[in-house]
C-alpha positions as CSV (number, residue, x, y, z in Angstrom):
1,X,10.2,-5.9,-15.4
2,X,13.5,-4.4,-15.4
3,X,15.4,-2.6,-12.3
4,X,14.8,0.7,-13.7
5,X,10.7,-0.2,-14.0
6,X,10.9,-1.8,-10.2
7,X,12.8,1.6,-8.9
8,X,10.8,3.9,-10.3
9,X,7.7,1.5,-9.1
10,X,8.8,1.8,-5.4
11,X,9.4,5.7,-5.4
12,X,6.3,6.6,-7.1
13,X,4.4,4.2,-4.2
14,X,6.4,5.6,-1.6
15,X,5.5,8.7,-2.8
16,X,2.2,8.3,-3.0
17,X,1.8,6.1,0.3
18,X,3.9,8.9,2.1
19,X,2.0,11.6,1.3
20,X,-1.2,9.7,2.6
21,X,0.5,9.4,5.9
22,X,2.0,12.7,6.2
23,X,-1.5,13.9,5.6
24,X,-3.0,11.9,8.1
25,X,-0.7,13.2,10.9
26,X,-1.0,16.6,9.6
27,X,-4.7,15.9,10.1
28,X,-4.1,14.0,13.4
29,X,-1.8,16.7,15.1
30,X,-4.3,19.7,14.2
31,X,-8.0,18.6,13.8
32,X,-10.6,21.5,11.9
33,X,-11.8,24.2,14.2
34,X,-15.7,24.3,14.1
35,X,-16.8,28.0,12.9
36,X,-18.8,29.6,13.8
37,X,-20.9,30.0,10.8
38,X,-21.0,25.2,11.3
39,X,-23.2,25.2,14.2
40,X,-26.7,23.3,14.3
41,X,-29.1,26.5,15.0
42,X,-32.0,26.4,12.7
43,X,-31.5,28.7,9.8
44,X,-34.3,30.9,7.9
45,X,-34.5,29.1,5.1
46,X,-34.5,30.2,1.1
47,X,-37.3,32.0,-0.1
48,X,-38.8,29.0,-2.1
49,X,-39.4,27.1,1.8
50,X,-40.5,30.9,3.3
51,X,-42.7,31.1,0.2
52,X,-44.1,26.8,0.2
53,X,-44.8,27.2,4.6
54,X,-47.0,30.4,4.0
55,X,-48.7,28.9,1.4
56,X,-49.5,26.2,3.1
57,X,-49.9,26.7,6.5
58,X,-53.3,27.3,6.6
59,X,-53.2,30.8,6.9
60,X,-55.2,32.7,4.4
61,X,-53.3,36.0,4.8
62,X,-50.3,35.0,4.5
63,X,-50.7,32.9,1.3
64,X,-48.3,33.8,-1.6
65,X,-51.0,35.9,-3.8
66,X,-51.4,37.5,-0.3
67,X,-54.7,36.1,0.0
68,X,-56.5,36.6,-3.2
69,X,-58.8,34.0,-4.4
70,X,-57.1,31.9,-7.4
71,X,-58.3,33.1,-10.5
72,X,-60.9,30.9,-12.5
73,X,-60.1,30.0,-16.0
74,X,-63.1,29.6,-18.0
């Protein structure tokens, strides 16, 4: 390798290298806030889960054909 190649080697890996560090003390000295939208509480779910728990927790009026019979195919 010539000088040239070995120079431009050792800038573009301090470069790189630097960056990651720089990042990592950026993320060190000033850590993500939680939101309040991040928390752990139980959320309501899309429709397909509202729609797959009423159809199958037992209840026969809350099914999703609201409680009509399936129909037969003959």
């Amino acid at each position: 390798m010539s000088t040239i190649s070995v120079v431009m080697m050792i800038v573009a890996m301090v470069t790189v290298w630097g960056g990651l560090l720089l990042a990592l003390i950026n993320i060190k000295r000033s850590p993500e806030e939680v939101d309040e939208l991040d928390t752990d509480t139980p959320s309501e779910g899309s429709r397909e889960d509202a729609a797959h728990r009423a159809a199958t927790d037992g209840d026969p009026g809350s099914r999703v054909n609201g409680g009509a019979a399936p129909e037969s195919r003959i």
